[in-house]
C-alpha positions as a Markdown table, in Angstrom:
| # | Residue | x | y | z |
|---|---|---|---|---|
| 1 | Unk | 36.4 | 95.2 | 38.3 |
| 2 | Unk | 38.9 | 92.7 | 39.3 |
| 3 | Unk | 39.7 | 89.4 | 38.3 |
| 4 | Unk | 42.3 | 86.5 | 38.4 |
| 5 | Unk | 42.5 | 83.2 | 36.8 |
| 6 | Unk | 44.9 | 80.9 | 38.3 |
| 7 | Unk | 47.0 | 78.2 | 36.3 |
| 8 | Unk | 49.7 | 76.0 | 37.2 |
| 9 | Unk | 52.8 | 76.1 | 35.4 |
| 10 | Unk | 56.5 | 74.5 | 35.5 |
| 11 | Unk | 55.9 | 74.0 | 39.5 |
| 12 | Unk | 54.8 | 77.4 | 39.3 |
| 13 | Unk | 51.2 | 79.0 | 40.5 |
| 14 | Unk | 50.6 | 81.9 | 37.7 |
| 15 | Unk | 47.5 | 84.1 | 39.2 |
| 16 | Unk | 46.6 | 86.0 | 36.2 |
| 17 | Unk | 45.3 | 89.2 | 37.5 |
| 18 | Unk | 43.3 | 91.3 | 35.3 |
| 19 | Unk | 41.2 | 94.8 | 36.2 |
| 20 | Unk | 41.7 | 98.0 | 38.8 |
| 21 | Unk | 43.3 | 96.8 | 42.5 |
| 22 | Unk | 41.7 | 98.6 | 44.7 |
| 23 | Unk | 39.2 | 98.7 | 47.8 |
| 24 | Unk | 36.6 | 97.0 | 45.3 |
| 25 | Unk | 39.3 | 93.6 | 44.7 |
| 26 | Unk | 39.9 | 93.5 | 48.4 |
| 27 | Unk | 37.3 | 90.8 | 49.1 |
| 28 | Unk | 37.6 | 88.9 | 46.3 |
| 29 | Unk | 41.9 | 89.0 | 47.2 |
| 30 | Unk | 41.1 | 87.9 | 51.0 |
| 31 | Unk | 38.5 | 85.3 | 50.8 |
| 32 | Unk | 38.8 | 83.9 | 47.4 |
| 33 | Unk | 43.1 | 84.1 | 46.5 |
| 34 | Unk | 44.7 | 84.5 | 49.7 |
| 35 | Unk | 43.1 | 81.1 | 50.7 |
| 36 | Unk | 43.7 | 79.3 | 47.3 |
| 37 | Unk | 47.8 | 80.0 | 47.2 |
| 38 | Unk | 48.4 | 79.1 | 50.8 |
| 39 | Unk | 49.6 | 75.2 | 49.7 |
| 40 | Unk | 51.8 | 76.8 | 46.9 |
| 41 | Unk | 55.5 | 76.8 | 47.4 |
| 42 | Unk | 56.2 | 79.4 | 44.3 |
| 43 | Unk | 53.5 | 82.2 | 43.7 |
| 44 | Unk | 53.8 | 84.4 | 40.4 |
| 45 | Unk | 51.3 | 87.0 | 40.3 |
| 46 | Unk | 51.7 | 88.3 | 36.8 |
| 47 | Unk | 49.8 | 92.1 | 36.3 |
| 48 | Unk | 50.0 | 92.7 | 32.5 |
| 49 | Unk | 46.1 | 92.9 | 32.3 |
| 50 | Unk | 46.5 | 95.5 | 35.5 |
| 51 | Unk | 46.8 | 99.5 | 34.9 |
| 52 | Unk | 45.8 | 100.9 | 38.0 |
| 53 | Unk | 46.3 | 100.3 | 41.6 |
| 54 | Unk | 45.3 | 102.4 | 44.6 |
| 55 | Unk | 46.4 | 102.6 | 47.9 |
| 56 | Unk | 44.0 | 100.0 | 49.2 |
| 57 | Unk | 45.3 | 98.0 | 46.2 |
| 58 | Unk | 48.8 | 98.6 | 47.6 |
| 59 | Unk | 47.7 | 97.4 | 50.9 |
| 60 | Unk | 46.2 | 94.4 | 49.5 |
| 61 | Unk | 49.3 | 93.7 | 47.9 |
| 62 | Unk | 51.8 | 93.9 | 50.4 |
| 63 | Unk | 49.9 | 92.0 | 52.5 |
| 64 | Unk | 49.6 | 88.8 | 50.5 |
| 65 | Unk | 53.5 | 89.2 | 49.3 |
| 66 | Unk | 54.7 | 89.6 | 53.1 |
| 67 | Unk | 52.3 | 86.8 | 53.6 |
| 68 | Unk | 53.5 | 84.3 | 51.8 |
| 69 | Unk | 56.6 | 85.4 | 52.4 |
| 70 | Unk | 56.3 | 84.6 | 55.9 |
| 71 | Unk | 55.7 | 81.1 | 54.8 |
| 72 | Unk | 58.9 | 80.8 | 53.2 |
| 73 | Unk | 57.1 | 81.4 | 49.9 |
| 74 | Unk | 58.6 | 82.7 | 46.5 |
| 75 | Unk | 56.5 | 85.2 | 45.1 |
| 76 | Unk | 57.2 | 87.4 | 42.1 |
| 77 | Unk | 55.3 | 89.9 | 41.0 |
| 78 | Unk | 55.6 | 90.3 | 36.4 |
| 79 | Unk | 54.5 | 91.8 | 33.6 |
| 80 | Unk | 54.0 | 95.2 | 35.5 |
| 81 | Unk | 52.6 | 97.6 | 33.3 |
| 82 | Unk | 54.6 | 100.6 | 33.3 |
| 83 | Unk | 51.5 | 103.5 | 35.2 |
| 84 | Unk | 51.8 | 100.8 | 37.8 |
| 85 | Unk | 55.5 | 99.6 | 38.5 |
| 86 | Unk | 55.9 | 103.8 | 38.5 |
| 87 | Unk | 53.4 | 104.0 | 41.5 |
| 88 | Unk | 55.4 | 101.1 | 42.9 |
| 89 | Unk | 58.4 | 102.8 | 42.7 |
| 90 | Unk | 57.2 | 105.8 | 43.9 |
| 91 | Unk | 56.1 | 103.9 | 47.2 |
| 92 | Unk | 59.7 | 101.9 | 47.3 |
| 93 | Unk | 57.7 | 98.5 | 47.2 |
| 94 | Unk | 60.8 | 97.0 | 46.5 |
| 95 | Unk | 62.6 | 98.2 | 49.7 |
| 96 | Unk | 59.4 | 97.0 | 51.3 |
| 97 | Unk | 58.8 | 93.2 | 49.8 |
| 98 | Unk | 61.8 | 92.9 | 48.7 |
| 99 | Unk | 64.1 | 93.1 | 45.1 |
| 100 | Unk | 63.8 | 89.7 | 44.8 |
| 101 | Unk | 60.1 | 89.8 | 44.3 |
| 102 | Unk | 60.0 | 91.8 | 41.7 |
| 103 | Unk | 61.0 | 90.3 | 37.9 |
């Protein structure tokens, strides 16, 4: 089951995620999240409490980075655990939201 907790930081908005992204988080990521960063000018997901994501997960993913992006955003994605950053690499998510996103 996903989760987040969200805490300002050094002009920063950390969104501790924490659980499985997939098809189940995709509610919870549209409604809940998606609306609560759009005011933030620097977006740091940080997915150390996150060790699986699915291609619905992915999806969701992608489509709030390219969001905010669109916005003029900066989002970074941290703390990937390693099962995950080598499904992301598999994908090429960096060639797709960008190096920059991910620290």
């Amino acid at each position: 089951m996903f989760s987040y907790r969200l805490q300002e930081q050094d002009g920063r908005m950390i969104v501790y995620c924490e659980g499985d992204i997939d098809i189940d988080a995709g509610d919870l990521i549209e409604e809940q999240l998606e609306p609560a960063l759009q005011e933030q000018q620097h977006v740091v997901l940080n997915l150390e409490q996150v060790h699986f994501v699915d291609s619905s997960g992915i999806g969701l993913l992608i489509g709030l980075v390219q969001g905010l992006k669109e916005q003029e955003r900066i989002v970074s994605l941290e703390h990937v655990q390693p099962e995950v950053m080598e499904v992301f690499e598999l994908l090429q998510l960096d060639e797709i939201l960008g190096k920059d996103v991910f620290s």
